[in-house]
C-alpha positions as CSV (number, residue, x, y, z in Angstrom):
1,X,138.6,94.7,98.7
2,X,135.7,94.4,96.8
3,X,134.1,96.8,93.9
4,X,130.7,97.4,94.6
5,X,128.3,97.9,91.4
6,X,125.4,99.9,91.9
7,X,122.2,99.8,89.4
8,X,120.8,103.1,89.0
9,X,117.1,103.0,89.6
10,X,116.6,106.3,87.4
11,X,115.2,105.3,83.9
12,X,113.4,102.4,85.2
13,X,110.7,103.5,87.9
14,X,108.2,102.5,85.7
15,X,109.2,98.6,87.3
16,X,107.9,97.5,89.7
17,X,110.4,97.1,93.1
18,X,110.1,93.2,93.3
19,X,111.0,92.5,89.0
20,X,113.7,95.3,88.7
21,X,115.5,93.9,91.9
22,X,115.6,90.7,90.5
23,X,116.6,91.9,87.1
24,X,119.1,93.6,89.0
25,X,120.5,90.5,90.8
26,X,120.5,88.4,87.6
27,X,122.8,91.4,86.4
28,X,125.5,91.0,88.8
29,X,125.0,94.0,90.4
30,X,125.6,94.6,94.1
31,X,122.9,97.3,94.8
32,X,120.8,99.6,93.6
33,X,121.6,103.9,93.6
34,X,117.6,105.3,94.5
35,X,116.7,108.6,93.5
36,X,114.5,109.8,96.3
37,X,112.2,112.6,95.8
38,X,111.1,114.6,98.7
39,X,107.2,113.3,98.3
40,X,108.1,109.5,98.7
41,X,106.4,108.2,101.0
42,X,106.7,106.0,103.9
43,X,105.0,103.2,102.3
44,X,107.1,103.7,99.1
45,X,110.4,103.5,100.9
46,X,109.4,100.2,102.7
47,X,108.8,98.7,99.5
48,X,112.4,99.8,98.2
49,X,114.1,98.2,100.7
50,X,112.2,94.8,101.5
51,X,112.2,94.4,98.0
52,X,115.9,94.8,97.8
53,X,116.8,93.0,101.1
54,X,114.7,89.8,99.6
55,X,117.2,89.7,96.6
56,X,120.2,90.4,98.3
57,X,120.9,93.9,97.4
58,X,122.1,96.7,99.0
59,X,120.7,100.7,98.5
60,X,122.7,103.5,98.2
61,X,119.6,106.3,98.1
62,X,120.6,109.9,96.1
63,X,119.2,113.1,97.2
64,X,118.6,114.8,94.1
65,X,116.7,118.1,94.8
66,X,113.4,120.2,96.4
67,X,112.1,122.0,93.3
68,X,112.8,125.4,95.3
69,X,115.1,128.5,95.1
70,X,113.7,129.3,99.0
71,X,117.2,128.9,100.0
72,X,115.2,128.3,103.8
73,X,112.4,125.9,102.9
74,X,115.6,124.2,100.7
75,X,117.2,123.7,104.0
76,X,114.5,122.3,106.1
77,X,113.7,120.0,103.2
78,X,117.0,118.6,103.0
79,X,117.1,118.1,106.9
80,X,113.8,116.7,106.9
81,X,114.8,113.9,104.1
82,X,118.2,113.2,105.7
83,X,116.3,112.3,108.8
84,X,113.6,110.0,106.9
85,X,116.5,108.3,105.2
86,X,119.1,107.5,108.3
87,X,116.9,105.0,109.4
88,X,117.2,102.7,106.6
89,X,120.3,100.4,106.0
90,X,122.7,102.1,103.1
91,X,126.2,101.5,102.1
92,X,126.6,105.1,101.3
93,X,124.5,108.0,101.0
94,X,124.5,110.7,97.7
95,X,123.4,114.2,97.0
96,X,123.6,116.3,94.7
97,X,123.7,119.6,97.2
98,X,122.6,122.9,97.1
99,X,122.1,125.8,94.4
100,X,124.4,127.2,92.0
101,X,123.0,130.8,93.0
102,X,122.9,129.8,96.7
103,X,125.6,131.9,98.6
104,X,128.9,130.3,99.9
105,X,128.0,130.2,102.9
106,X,124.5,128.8,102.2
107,X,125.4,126.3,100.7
108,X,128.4,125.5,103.3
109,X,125.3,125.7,105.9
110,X,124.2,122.2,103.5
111,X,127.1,120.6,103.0
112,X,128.1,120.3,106.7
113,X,124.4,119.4,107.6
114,X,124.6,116.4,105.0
115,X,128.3,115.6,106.7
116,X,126.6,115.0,109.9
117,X,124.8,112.2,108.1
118,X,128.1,110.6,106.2
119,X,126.9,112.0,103.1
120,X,129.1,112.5,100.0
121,X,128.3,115.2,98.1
122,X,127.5,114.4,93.8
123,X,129.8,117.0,91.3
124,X,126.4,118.1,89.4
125,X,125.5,121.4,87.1
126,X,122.8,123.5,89.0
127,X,124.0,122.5,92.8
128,X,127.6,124.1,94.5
129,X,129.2,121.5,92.7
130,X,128.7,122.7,89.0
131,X,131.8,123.6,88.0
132,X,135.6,122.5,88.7
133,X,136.6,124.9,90.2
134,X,134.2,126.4,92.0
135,X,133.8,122.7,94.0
136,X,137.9,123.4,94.6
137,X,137.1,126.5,96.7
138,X,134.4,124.7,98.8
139,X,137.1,121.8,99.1
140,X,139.8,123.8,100.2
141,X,137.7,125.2,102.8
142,X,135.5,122.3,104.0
143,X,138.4,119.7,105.2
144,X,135.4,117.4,105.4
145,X,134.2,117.3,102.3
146,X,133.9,114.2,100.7
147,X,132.5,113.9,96.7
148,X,130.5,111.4,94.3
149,X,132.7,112.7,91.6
150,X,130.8,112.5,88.3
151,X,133.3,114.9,85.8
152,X,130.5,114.2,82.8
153,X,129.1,117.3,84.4
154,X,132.2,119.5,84.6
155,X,133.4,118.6,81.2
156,X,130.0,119.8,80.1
157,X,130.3,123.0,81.8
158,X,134.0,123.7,81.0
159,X,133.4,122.8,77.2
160,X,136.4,120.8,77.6
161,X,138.4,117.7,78.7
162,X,139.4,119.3,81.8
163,X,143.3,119.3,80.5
164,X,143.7,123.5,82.1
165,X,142.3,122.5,85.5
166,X,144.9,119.7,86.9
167,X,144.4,121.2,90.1
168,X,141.0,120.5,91.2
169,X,140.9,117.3,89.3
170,X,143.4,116.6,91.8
171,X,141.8,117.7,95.1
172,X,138.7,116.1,94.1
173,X,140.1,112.6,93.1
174,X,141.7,112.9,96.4
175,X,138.4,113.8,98.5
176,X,136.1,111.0,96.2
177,X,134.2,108.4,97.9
178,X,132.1,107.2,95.0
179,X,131.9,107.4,91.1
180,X,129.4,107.7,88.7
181,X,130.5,106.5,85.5
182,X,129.1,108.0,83.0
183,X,131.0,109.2,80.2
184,X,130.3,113.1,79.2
185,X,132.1,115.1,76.2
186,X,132.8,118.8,75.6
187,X,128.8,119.7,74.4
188,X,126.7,117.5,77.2
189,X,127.1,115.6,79.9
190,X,126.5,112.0,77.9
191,X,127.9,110.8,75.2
192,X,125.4,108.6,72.9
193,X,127.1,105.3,73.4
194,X,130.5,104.6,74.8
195,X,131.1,101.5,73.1
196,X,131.1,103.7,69.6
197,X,134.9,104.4,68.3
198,X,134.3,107.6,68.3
199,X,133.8,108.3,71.5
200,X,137.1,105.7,73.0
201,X,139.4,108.8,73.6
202,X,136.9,110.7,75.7
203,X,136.2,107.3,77.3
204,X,139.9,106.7,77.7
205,X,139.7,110.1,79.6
206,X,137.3,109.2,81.8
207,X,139.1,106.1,83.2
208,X,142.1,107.8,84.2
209,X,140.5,110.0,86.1
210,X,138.8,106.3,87.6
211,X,142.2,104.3,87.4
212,X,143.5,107.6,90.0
213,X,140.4,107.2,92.4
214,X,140.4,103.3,93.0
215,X,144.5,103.5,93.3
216,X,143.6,105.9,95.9
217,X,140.5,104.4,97.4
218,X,142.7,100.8,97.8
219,X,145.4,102.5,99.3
220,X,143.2,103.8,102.3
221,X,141.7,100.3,102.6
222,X,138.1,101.8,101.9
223,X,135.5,100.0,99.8
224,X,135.1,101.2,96.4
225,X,131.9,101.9,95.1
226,X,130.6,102.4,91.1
227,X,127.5,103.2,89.6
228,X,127.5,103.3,86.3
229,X,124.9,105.8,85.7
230,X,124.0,106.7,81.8
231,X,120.6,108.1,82.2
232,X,117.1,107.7,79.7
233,X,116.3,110.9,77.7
234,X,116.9,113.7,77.6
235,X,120.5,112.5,78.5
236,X,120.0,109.7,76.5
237,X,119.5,110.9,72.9
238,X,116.5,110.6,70.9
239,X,115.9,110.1,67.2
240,X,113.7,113.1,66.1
241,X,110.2,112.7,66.2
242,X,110.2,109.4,66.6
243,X,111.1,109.2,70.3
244,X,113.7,105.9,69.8
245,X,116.3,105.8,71.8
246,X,119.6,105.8,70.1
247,X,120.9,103.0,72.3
248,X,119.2,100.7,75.3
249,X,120.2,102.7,78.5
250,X,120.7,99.6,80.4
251,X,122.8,97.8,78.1
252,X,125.1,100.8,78.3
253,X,125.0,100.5,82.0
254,X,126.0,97.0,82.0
255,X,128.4,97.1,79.6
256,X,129.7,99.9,82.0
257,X,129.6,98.0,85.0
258,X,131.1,94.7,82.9
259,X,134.0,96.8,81.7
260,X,134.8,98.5,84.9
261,X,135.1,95.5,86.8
262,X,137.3,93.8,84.6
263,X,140.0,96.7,84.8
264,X,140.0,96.8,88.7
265,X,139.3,92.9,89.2
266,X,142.6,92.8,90.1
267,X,143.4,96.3,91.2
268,X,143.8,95.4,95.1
269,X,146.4,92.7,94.3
């Protein structure tokens, strides 16, 4: 079994296709994570995936969301960019699904429509995934179910480690098909550098919830997939009035993406 990297293209669309897949490559990443918007068009999407193809790379596109609370226009949006996007080669396919204030049933009505089309469903605040567990409710009744589990954004909205709700942690190791690993703490849902000391025992959290998902992924034989995702501001934290950065979003990512494959280089053996 292999660990497959994925580069998230958030934070750098202001590169061009052709120089970020390359940069990309040279990285040692396997792919790329795409954040599609609904108004991408056909054109734009060819580009995406020539471009990758020519260096090798594979695309794992992310739905992200339709900038409506029309709970019906939501829904035909969705369906509409699920159809657009089966027709391109991807490993996996992401989204971050539904509405907070969407019913249960509503957003049940989204999750099996994006289950029709393999897709695993992202743990994010604002969609049916926001909170712990809520997301164990829609798991215990949606045997299908499958999650990009990214706990930066429960941790955020528990305003906590996570240490009270064992239970749906566990349910949603269980039911994970990919990770985003990004590293979130009890105020926000990024930390300002995971390399700093003081952020190692919140770190240390995070990869034992990861260490529990690839044991888990090996064990089924499936391929494991990674991206580390620390995003550009506002996740990433400015200095005030300045605009700087506090740290260089990719050289978190790849020190990410470095560290994680050195723990489960030899976690299949």
């Amino acid at each position: 079994m292999t660990t497959q990297f994925f580069c998230p293209r958030w934070g750098s669309e202001s590169i061009d296709w052709r120089p970020f897949c390359e940069k990309v490559k040279a990285a040692g990443y396997h792919g790329i994570e795409y954040a599609i918007p609904h108004t991408a068009t056909d054109r734009e999407l060819e580009k995406a995936w020539n471009s990758a193809e020519k260096s090798h790379l594979l695309l794992l596109p992310q739905h992200y969301d339709t900038v409506t609370a029309d709970y019906y226009w939501h829904l035909e949006a969705f369906h509409q960019w699920l159809e657009r996007i089966s027709v391109y080669p991807s490993v996996k396919i992401n989204s971050q699904t539904g509405k907070d204030f969407f019913s249960f049933s509503q957003n049940q009505q989204l999750i099996e429509l994006g289950n029709r089309f393999g897709v695993l469903h992202e743990t994010h605040r604002g969609k049916f995934s926001f909170a712990a567990h809520i997301t164990e409710t829609f798991l215990q009744k949606i045997p299908a179910l499958r999650l990009t589990l990214d706990v930066s954004h429960w941790i955020c909205v528990a305003e906590s480690l996570l240490d009270d709700q064992p239970r749906p942690m566990k349910l949603a190791i269980e039911r994970t098909g990919h990770i985003h690993a990004r590293v979130g703490y009890t105020e926000g849902p990024q930390v300002s550098d995971p390399r700093a000391p003081e952020w190692q025992d919140t770190l240390s959290r995070h990869q034992h919830w990861w260490d529990q998902v690839v044991a888990l992924v090996i064990s089924r034989n499936q391929p494991l997939t990674i991206t580390p995702e620390f995003g550009p501001f506002p996740y990433m934290v400015h200095q005030p009035a300045t605009g700087r950065p506090l740290a260089s979003q990719w050289e978190i990512n790849l020190y990410m993406m470095e560290m994680l494959r050195s723990r489960y280089s030899n976690a299949d053996r």
